[in-house]
C-alpha positions as CSV (number, residue, x, y, z in Angstrom):
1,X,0.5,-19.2,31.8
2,X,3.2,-17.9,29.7
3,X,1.5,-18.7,26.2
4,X,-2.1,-16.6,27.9
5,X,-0.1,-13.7,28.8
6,X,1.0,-13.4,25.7
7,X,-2.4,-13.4,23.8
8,X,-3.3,-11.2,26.3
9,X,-0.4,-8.1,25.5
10,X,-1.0,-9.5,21.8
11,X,-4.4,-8.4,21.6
12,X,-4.1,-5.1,23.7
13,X,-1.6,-4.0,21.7
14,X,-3.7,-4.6,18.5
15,X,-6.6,-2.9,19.9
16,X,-5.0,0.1,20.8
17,X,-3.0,0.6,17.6
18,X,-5.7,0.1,15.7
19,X,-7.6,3.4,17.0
20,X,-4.9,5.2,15.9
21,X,-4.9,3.5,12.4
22,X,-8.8,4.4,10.1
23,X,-9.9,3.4,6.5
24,X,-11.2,5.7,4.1
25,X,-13.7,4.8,1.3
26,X,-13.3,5.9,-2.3
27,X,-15.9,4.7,-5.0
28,X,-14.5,2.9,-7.4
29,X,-15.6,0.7,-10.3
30,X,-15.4,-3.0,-10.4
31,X,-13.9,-2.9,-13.4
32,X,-11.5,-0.5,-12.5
33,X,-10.6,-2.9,-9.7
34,X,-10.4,-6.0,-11.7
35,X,-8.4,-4.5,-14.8
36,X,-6.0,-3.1,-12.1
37,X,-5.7,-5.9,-10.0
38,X,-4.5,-7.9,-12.9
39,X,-1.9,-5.0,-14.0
40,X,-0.7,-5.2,-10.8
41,X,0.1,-9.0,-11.1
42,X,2.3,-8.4,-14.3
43,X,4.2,-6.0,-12.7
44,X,5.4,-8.7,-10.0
45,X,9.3,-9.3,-11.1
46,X,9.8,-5.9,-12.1
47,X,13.2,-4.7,-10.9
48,X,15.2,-1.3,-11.1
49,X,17.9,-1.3,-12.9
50,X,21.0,0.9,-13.5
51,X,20.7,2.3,-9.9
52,X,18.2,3.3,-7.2
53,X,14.7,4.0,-8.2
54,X,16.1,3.9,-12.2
55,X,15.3,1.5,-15.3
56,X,12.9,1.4,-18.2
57,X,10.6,-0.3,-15.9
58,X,10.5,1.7,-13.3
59,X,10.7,5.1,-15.8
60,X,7.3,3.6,-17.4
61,X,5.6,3.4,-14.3
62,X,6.4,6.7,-13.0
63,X,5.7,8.8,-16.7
64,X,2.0,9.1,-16.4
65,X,2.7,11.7,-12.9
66,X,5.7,13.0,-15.5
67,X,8.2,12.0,-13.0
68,X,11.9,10.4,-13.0
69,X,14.1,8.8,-10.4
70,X,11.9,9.3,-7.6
71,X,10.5,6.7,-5.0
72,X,7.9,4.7,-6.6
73,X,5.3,3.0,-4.7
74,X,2.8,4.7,-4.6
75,X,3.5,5.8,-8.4
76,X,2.8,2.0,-9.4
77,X,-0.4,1.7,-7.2
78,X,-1.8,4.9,-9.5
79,X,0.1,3.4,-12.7
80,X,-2.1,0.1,-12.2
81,X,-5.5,2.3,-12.3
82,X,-4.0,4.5,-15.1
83,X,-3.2,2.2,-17.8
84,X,-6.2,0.3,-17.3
85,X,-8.3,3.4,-19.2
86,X,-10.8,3.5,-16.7
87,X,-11.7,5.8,-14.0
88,X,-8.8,6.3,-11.5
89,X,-9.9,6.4,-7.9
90,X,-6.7,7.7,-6.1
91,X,-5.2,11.0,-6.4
92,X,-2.3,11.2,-8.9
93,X,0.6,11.5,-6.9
94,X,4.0,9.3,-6.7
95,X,3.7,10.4,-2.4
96,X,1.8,7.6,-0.4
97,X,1.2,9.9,2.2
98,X,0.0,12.5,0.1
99,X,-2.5,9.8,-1.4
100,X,-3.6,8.9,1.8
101,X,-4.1,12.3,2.8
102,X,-6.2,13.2,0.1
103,X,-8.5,10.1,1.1
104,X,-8.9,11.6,4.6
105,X,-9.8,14.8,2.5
106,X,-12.7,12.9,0.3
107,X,-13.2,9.8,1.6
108,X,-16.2,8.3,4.3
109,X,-14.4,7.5,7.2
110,X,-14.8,3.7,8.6
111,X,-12.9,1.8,11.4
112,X,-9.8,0.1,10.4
113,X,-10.4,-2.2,7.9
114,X,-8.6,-4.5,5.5
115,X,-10.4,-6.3,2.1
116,X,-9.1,-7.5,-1.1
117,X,-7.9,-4.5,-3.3
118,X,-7.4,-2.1,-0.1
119,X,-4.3,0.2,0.1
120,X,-2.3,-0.3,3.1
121,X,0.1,2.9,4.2
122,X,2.6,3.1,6.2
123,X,4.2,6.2,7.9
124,X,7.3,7.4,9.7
125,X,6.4,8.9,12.6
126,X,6.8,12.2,13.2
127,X,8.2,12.3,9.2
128,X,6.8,12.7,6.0
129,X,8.3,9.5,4.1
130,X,6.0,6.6,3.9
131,X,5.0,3.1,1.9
132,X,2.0,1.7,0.4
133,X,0.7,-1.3,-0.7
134,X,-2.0,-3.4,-2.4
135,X,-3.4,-6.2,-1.1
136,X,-4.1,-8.8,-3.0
137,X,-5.1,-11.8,-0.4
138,X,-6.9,-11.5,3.3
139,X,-5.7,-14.5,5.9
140,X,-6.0,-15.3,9.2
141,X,-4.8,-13.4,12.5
142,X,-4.2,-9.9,10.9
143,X,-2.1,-11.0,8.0
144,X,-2.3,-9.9,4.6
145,X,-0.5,-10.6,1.0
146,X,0.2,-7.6,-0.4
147,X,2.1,-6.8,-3.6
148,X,4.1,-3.5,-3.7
149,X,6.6,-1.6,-5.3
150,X,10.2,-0.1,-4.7
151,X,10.6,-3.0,-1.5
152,X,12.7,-5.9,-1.4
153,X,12.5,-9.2,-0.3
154,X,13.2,-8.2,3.6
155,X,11.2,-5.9,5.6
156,X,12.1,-2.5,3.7
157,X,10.3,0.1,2.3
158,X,13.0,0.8,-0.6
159,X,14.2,-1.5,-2.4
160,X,14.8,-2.7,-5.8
161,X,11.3,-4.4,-7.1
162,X,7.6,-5.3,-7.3
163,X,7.6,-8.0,-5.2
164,X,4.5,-10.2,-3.1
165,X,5.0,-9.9,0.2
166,X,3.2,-11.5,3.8
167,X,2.5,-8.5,6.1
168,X,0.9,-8.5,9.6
169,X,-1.8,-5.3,9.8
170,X,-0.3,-4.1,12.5
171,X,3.7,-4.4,12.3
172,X,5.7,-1.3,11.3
173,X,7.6,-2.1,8.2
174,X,11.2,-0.9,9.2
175,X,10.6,2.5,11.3
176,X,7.3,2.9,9.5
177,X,3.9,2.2,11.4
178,X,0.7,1.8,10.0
179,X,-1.2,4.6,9.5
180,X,-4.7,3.1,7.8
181,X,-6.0,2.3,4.4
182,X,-8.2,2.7,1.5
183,X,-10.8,0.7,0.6
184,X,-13.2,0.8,-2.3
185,X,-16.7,1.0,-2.8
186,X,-17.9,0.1,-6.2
């Protein structure tokens, strides 16, 4: 009884954070997509070094938004597009929520949805700070593999590295909750 009750609260609780949470739709090419996707998998390993947010790495990907020492995870989400010399489908911007924002702004509004290549935000509520993330692999029971930047190998949103990480679609990532995602349509 104890195992069905759970399901139960399980699935209610996914169902109701999940109107809360909506994808947006950019086009994008599937080059674009490719070339980045495999950017994005060289960058796994990369760690700051020399201090927080800091290291030749981490200056690289943040000087195509002309930017130093700040917060970088969304900066290596756009830095994956960018050096790829195709078209770039997200706003340049270092500010995951300002990225997802700007989707809300010129994207086509779906249900909450998760595919290969989607950007996954997170958000503090009531707060501006936030977290995003790539994902690279779709499995079963709302789980993803994502791979990310400035996180750490425990459920953080700064940290120290690009790392690969298992994430659930609907679990906040330290007080951060998911607010939706990006898809694209090429």
């Amino acid at each position: 009884m104890g195992y069905y009750l759970f399901i139960a609260v399980l699935w209610l609780s996914c169902s109701l954070v999940s109107k809360a949470q909506t994808t947006y739709e950019l086009p994008a090419t599937k080059e674009a997509l490719e070339k980045s996707r495999a950017v994005l998998y060289d960058c796994v390993g990369i760690r700051e070094v020399g201090g927080n947010n800091r290291g030749k790495d981490i200056d690289r990907i943040l000087s195509p938004l002309g930017l130093r020492g700040v917060a970088w995870c969304q900066a290596l989400q756009y830095y994956c597009f960018y050096v790829t010399g195709e078209a770039i489908p997200i706003k340049k911007t270092a500010g995951s929520q300002d990225c997802f924002n700007d989707a809300k702004k010129r994207g086509k509004p779906l249900p909450y949805r998760i595919r290969i290549d989607a950007l996954l935000f997170w958000r503090v509520v009531n707060g501006w700070q936030g977290h995003s993330a790539r994902v690279v692999k779709v499995m079963k029971m709302g789980w993803v593999e994502t791979i990310e930047g400035n996180t750490g190998n425990g459920n953080q949103r700064d940290g120290d590295g690009v790392y690969r990480k298992k994430r659930h679609l609907y679990n906040p990532v330290g007080r951060l909750r998911v607010s939706g995602s990006i898809v694209f349509k090429t």
